[in-house]
Short mmCIF file of the C-alpha atoms (twelve columns), coordinates in Angstrom:
data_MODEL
# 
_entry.id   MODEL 
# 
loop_
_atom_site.group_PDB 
_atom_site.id 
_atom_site.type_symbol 
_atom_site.label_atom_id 
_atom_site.label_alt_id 
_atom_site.label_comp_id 
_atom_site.label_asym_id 
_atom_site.label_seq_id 
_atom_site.Cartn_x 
_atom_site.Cartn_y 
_atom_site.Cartn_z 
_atom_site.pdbx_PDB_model_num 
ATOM 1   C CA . UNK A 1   12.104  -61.768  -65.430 1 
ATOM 2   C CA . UNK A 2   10.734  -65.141  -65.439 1 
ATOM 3   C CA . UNK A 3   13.522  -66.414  -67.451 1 
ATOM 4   C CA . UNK A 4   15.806  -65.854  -64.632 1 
ATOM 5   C CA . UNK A 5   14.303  -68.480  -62.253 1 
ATOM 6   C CA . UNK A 6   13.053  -70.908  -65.162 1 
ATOM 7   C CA . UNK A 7   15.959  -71.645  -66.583 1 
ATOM 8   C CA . UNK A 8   18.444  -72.421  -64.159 1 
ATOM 9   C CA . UNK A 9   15.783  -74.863  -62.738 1 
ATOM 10  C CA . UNK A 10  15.255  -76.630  -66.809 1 
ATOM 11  C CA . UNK A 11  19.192  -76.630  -67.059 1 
ATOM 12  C CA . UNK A 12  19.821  -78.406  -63.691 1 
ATOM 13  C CA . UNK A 13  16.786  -80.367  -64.520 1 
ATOM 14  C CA . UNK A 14  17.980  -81.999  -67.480 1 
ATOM 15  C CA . UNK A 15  21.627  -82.027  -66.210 1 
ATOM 16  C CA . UNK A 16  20.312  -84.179  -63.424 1 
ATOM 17  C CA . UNK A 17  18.021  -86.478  -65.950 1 
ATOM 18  C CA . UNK A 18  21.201  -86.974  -67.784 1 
ATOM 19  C CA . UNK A 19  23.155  -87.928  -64.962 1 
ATOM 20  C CA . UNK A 20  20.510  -90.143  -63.753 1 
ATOM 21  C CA . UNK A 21  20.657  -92.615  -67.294 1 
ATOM 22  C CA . UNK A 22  24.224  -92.510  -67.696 1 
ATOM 23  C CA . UNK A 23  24.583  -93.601  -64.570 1 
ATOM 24  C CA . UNK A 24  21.601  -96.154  -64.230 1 
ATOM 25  C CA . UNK A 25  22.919  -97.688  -67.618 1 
ATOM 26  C CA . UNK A 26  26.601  -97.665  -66.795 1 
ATOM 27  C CA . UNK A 27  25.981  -99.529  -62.788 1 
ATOM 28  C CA . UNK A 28  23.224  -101.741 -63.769 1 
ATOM 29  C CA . UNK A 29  24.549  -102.688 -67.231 1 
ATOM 30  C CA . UNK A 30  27.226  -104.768 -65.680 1 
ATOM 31  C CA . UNK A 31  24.227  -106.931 -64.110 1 
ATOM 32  C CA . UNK A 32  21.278  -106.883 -66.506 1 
ATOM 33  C CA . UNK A 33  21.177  -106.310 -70.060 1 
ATOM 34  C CA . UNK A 34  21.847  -102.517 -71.147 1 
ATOM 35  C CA . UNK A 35  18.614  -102.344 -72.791 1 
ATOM 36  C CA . UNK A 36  16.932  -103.051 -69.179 1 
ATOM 37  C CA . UNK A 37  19.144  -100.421 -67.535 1 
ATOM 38  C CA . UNK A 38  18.077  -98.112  -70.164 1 
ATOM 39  C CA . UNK A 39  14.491  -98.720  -69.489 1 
ATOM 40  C CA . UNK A 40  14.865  -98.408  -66.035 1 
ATOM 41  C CA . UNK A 41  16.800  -95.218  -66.314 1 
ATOM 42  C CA . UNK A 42  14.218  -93.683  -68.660 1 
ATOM 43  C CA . UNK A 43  11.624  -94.774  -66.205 1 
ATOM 44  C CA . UNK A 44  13.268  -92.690  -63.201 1 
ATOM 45  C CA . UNK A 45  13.623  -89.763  -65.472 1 
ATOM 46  C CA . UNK A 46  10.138  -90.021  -66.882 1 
ATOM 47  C CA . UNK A 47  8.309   -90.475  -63.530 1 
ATOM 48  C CA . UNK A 48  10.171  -87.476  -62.488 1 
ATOM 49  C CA . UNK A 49  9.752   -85.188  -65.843 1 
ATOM 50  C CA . UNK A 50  5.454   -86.305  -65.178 1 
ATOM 51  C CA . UNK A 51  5.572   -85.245  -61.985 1 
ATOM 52  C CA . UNK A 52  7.018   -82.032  -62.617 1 
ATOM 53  C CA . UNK A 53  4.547   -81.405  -65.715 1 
ATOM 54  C CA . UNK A 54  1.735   -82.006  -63.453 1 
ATOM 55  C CA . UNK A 55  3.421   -79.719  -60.228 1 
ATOM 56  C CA . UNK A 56  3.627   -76.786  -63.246 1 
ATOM 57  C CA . UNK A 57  -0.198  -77.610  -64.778 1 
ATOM 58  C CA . UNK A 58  -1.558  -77.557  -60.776 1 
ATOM 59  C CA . UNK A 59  0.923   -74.024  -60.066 1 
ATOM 60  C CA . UNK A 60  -0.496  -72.367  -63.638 1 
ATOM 61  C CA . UNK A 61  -4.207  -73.043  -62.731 1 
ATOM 62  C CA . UNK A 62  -3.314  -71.210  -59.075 1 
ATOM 63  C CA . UNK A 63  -3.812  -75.002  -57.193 1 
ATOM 64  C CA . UNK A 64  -1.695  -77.436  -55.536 1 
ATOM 65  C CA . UNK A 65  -1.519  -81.074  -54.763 1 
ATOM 66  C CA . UNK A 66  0.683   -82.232  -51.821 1 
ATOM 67  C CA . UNK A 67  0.498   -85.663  -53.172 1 
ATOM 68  C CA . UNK A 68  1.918   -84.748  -56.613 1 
ATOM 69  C CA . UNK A 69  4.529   -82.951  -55.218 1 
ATOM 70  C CA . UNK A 70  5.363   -85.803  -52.646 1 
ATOM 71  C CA . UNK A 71  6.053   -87.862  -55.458 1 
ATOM 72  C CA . UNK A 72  8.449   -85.775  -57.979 1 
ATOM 73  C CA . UNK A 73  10.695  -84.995  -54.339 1 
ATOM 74  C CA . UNK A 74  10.546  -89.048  -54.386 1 
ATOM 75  C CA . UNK A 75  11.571  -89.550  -57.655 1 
ATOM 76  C CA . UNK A 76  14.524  -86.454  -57.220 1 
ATOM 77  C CA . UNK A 77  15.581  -88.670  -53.359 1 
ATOM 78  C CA . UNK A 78  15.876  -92.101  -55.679 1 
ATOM 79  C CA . UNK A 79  17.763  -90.393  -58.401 1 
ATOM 80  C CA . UNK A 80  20.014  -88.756  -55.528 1 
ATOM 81  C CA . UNK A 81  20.250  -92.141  -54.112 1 
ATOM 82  C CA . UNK A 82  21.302  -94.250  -57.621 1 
ATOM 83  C CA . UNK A 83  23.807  -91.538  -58.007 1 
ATOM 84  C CA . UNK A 84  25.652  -91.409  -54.386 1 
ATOM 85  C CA . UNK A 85  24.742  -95.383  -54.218 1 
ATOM 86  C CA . UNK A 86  26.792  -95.002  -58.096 1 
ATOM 87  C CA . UNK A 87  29.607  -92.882  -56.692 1 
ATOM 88  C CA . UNK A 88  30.001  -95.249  -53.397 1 
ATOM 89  C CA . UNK A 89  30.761  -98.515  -55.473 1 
ATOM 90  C CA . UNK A 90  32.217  -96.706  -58.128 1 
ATOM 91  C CA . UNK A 91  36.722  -97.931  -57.849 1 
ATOM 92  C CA . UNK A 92  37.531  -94.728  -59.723 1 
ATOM 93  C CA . UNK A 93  36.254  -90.978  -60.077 1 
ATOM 94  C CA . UNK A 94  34.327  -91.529  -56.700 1 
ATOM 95  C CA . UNK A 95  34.622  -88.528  -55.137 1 
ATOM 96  C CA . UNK A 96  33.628  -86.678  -58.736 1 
ATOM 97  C CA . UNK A 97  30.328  -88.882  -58.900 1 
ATOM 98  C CA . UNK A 98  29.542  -88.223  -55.300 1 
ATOM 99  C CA . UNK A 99  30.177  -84.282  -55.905 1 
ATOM 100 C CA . UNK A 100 27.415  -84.025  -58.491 1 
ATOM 101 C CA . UNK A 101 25.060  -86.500  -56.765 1 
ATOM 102 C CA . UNK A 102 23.226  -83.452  -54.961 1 
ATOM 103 C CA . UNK A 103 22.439  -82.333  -58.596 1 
ATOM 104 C CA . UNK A 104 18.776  -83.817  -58.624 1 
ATOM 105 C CA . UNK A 105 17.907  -82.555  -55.229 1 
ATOM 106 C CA . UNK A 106 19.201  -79.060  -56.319 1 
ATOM 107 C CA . UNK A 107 16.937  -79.254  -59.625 1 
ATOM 108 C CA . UNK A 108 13.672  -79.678  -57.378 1 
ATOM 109 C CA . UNK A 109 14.766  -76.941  -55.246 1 
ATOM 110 C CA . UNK A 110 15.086  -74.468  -58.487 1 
ATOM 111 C CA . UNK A 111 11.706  -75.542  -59.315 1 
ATOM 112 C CA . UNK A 112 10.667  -75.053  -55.630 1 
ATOM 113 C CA . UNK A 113 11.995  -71.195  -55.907 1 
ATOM 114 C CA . UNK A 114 10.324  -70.756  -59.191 1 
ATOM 115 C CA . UNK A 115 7.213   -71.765  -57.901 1 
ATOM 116 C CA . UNK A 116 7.796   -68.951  -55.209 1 
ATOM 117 C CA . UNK A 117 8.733   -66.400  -57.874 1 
ATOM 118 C CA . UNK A 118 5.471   -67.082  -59.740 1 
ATOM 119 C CA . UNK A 119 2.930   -66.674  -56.808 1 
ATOM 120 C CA . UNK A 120 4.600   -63.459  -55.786 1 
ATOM 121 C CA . UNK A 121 4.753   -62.025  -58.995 1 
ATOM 122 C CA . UNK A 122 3.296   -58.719  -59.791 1 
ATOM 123 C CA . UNK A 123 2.241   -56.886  -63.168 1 
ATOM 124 C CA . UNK A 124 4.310   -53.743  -64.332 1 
ATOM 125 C CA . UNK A 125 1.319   -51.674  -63.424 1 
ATOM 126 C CA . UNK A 126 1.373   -53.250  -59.298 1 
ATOM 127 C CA . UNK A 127 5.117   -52.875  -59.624 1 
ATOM 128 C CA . UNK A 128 4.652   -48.939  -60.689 1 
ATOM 129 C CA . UNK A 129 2.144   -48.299  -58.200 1 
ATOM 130 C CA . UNK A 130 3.913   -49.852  -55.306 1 
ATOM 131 C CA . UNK A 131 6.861   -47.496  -56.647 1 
ATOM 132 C CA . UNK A 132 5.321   -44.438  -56.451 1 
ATOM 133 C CA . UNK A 133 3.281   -45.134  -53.040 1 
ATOM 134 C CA . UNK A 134 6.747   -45.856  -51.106 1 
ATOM 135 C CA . UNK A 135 8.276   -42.537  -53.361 1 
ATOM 136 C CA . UNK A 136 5.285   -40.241  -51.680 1 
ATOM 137 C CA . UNK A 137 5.507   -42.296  -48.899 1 
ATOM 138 C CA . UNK A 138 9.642   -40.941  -49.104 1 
ATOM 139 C CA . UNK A 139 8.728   -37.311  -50.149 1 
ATOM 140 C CA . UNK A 140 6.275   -36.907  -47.348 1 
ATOM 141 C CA . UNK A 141 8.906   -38.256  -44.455 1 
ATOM 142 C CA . UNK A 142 11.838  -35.974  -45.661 1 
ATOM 143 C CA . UNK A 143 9.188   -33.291  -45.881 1 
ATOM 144 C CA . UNK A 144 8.460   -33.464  -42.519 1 
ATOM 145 C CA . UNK A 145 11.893  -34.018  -41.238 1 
ATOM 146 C CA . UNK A 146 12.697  -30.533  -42.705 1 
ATOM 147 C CA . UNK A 147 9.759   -29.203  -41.103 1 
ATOM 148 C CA . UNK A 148 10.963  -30.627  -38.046 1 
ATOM 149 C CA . UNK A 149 14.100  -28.641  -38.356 1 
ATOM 150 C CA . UNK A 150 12.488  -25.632  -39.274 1 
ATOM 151 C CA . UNK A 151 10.709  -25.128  -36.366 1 
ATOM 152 C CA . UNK A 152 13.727  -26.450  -33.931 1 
ATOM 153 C CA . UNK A 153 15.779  -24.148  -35.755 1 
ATOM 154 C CA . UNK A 154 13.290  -21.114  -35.132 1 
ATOM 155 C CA . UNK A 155 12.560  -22.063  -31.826 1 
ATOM 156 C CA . UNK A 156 15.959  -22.065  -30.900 1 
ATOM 157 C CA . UNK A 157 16.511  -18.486  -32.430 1 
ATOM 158 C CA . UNK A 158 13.429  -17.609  -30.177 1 
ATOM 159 C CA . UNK A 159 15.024  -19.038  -27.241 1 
ATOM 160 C CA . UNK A 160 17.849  -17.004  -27.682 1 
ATOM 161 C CA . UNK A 161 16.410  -13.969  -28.534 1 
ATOM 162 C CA . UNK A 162 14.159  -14.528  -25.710 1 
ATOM 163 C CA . UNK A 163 17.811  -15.080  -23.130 1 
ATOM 164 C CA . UNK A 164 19.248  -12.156  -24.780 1 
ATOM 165 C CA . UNK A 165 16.305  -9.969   -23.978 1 
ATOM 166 C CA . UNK A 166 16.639  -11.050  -20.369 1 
ATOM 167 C CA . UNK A 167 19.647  -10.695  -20.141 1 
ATOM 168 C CA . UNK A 168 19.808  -6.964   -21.041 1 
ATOM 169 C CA . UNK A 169 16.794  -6.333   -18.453 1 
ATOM 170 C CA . UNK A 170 18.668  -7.990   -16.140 1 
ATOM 171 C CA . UNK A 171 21.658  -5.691   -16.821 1 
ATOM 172 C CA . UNK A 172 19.305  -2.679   -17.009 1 
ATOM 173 C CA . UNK A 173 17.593  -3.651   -13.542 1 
ATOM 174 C CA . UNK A 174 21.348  -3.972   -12.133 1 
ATOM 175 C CA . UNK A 175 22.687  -0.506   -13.595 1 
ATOM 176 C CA . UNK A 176 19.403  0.557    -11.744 1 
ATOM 177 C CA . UNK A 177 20.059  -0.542   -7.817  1 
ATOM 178 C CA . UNK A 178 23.481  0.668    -7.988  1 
ATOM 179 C CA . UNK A 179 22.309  4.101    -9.224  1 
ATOM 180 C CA . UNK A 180 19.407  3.955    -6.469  1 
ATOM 181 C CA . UNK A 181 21.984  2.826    -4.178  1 
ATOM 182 C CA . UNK A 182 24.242  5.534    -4.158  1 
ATOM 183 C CA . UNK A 183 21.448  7.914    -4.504  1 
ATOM 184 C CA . UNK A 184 20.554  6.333    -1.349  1 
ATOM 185 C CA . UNK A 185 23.995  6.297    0.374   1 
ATOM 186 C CA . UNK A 186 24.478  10.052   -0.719  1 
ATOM 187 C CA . UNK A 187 21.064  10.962   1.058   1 
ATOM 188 C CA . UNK A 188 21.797  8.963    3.844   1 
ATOM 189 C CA . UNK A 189 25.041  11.309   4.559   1 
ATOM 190 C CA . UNK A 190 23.768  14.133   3.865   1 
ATOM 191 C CA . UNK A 191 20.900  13.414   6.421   1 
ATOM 192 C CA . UNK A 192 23.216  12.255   9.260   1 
ATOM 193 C CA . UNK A 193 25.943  15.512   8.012   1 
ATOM 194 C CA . UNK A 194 25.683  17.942   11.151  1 
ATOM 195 C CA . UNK A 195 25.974  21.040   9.194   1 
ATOM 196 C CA . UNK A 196 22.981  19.872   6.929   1 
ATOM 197 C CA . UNK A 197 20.807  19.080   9.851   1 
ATOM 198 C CA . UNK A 198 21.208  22.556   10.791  1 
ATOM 199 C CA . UNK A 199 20.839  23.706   7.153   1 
ATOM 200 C CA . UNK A 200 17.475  22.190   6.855   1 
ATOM 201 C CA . UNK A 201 16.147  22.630   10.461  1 
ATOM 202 C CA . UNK A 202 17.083  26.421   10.314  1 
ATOM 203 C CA . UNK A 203 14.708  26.284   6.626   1 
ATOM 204 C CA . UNK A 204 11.871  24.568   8.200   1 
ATOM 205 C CA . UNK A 205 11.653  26.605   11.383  1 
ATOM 206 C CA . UNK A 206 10.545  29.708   9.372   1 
ATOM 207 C CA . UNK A 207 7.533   27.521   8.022   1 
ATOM 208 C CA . UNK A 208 6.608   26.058   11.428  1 
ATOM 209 C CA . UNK A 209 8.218   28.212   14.158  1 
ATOM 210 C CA . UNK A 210 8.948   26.466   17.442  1 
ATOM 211 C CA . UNK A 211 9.132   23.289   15.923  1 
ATOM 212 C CA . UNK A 212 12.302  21.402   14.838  1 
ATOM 213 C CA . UNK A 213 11.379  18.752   12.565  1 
ATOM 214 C CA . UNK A 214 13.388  15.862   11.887  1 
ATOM 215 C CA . UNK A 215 14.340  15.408   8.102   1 
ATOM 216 C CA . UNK A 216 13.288  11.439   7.045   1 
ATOM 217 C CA . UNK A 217 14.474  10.025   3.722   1 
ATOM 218 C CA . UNK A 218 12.358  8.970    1.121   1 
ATOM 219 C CA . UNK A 219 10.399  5.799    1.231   1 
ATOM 220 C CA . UNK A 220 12.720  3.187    -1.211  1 
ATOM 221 C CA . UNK A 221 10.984  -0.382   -1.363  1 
ATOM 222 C CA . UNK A 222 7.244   -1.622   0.270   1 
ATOM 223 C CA . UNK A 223 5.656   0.777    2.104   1 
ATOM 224 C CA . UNK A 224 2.325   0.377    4.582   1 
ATOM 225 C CA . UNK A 225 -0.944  0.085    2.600   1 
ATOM 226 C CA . UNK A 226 -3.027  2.879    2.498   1 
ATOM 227 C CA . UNK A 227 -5.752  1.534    5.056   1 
ATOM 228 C CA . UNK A 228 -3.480  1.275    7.765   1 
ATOM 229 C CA . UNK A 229 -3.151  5.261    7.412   1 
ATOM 230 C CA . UNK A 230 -6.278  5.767    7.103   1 
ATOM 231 C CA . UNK A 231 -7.164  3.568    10.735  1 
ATOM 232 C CA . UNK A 232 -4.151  5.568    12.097  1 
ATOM 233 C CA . UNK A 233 -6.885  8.639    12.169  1 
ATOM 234 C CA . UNK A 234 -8.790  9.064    14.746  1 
ATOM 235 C CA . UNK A 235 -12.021 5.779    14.870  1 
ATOM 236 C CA . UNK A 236 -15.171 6.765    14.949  1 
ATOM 237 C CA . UNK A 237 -17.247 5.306    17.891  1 
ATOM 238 C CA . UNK A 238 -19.454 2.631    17.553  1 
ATOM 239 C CA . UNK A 239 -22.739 4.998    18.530  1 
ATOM 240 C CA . UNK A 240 -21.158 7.619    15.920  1 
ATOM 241 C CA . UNK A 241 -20.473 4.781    13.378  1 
ATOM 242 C CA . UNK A 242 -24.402 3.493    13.835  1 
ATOM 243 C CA . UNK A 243 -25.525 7.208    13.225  1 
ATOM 244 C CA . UNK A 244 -23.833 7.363    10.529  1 
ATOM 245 C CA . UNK A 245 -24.812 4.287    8.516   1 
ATOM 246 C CA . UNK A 246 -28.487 5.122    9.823   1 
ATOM 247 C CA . UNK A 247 -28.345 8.279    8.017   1 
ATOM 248 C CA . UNK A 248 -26.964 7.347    4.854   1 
ATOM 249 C CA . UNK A 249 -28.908 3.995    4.629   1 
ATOM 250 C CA . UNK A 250 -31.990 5.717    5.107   1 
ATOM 251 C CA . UNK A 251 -31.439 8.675    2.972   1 
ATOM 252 C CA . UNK A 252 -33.682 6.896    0.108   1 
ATOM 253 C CA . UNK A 253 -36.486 4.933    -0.257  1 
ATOM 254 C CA . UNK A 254 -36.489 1.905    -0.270  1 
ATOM 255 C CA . UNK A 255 -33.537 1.927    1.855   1 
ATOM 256 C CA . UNK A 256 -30.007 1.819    0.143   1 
ATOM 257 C CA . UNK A 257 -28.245 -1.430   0.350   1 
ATOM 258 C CA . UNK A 258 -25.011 -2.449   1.833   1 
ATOM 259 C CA . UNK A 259 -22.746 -2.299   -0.904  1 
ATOM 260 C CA . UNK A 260 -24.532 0.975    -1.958  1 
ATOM 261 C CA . UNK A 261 -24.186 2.521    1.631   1 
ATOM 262 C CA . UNK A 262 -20.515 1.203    2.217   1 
ATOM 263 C CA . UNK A 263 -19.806 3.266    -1.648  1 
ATOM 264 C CA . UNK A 264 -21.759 6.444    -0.249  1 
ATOM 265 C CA . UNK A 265 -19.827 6.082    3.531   1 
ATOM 266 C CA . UNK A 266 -16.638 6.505    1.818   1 
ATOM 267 C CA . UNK A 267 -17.567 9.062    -0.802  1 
ATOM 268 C CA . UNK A 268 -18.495 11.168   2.367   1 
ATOM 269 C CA . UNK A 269 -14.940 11.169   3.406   1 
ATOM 270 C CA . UNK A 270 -15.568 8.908    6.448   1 
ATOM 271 C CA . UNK A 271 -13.305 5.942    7.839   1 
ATOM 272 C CA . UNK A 272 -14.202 2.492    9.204   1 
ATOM 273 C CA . UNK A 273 -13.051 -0.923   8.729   1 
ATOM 274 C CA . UNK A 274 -15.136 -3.660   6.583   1 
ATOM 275 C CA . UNK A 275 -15.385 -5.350   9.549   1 
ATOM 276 C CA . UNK A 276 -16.866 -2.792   11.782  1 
ATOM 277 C CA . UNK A 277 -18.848 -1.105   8.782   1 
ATOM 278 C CA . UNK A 278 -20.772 -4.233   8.294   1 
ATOM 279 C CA . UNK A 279 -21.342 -4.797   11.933  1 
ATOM 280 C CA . UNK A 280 -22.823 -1.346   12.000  1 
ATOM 281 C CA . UNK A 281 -25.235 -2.500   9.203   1 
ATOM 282 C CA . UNK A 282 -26.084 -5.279   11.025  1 
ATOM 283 C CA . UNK A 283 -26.889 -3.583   14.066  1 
ATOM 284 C CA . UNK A 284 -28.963 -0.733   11.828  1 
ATOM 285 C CA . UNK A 285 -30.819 -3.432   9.816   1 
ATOM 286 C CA . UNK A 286 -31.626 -5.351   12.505  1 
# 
């Protein structure tokens, strides 16, 4: 793996170098002697090949100096520059000298991505690890997406049992009224029939002679709680009511309290309302 980002960057690297003499020798020969062109052309290529030794020496003991590396992009800018400077005064092939003048600026930013590569790089046994933390890290997330369907699926089959269900009651509960309805309509006629009124009058005046009764229908729907019957008798007085409690308070000793005496009152078959039972305890106790 670390071929694939050192390589490229030593290829364009020594491309660039090569470009760099060739061209230092070939403009500045025509001035100065070629053995001072070469000179200075080995000199930009050396500075530059230093500095980079150093930048990889600094990057394989884990440090980094900004000033070393301000100095190899330096020496990659001038080589840049004697090559578009090259291509600029050059009467022929211009435009081919200026297309591979970016060629040293490209090398330093190879080096510049293998740099990167290197201080992100992990061991086969990281690499492994982070593999099979984001494949459990997979497993569990389409585990519980299928549990999530699961139970949408089998609450939705609940739902729908559930509407079915209430459906059929409500169905049921229909098919009900209508029967009680006509049983209703059919008593209701028979009740307002003349010849049936006689019917049933002529039956119940054997049972209570000199009385014609009136046949009612049944009760169908709320009917009046049982207390109000029970008032409907006849009230006892307020003196009576006193007696009463007297008695049945007093029947023990100690004397029976009110909850106990109300429980006995009724047992004994007698009638009063809460409200005036516990006024006639009051009036008692007092």
């Amino acid at each position: 793996m670390r071929a694939k980002t050192v390589l490229p960057a030593v290829a364009m690297t020594a491309v660039s170098m090569v470009l760099t003499l060739a061209v230092v020798v070939m403009w500045l020969g025509t001035a100065v002697p070629w053995p001072v062109a070469l000179v200075v052309g080995l000199g930009i290529d050396g500075g530059w090949l230093a500095t980079l030794a150093y930048e990889r020496r600094l990057a394989a003991q884990g440090d980094h100096n900004r000033a070393v590396t301000a100095v190899g992009w330096s020496f990659g800018v001038l080589a840049a520059g004697v090559l578009i400077a090259h291509a600029l005064t050059a009467e022929e092939s211009a435009g081919a000298w200026l297309a591979v003048a970016w060629l040293p600026i490209a090398a330093k930013a190879l080096w510049l991505v293998h740099a990167m590569w290197e201080r992100t790089a992990l061991t086969p046994v990281a690499l492994d690890a982070i593999r099979g933390i984001q494949q459990e890290a997979r497993d569990e997330a389409a585990v519980a997406r299928a549990r999530l369907r699961a139970e949408a699926a089998t609450e939705e089959t609940r739902l729908t049992a559930v509407t079915e269900a209430g459906a059929r009651v409500a169905r049921v509960q229909a098919k009900t009224a209508q029967t009680l309805a006509g049983a209703w309509s059919t008593l209701e006629t028979a009740r307002a029939g003349e010849e049936t009124g006689r019917a049933l009058t002529s039956v119940t005046a054997r049972v209570t002679p000199g009385v014609t009764p009136r046949w009612e229908l049944p009760v169908w729907g709320p009917s009046e709680p049982l207390a109000r019957s029970l008032e409907s008798a006849p009230a006892l007085t307020d003196e009576a009511l006193d007696v009463i409690v007297d008695e049945i308070r007093t029947s023990e000793t100690p004397a029976l309290s009110y909850r106990e005496m109300a429980a006995r009152f009724r047992a004994a078959g007698h009638s009063a309302s809460e409200v005036r039972l516990r006024a006639a305890w009051k009036r008692v106790a007092a």
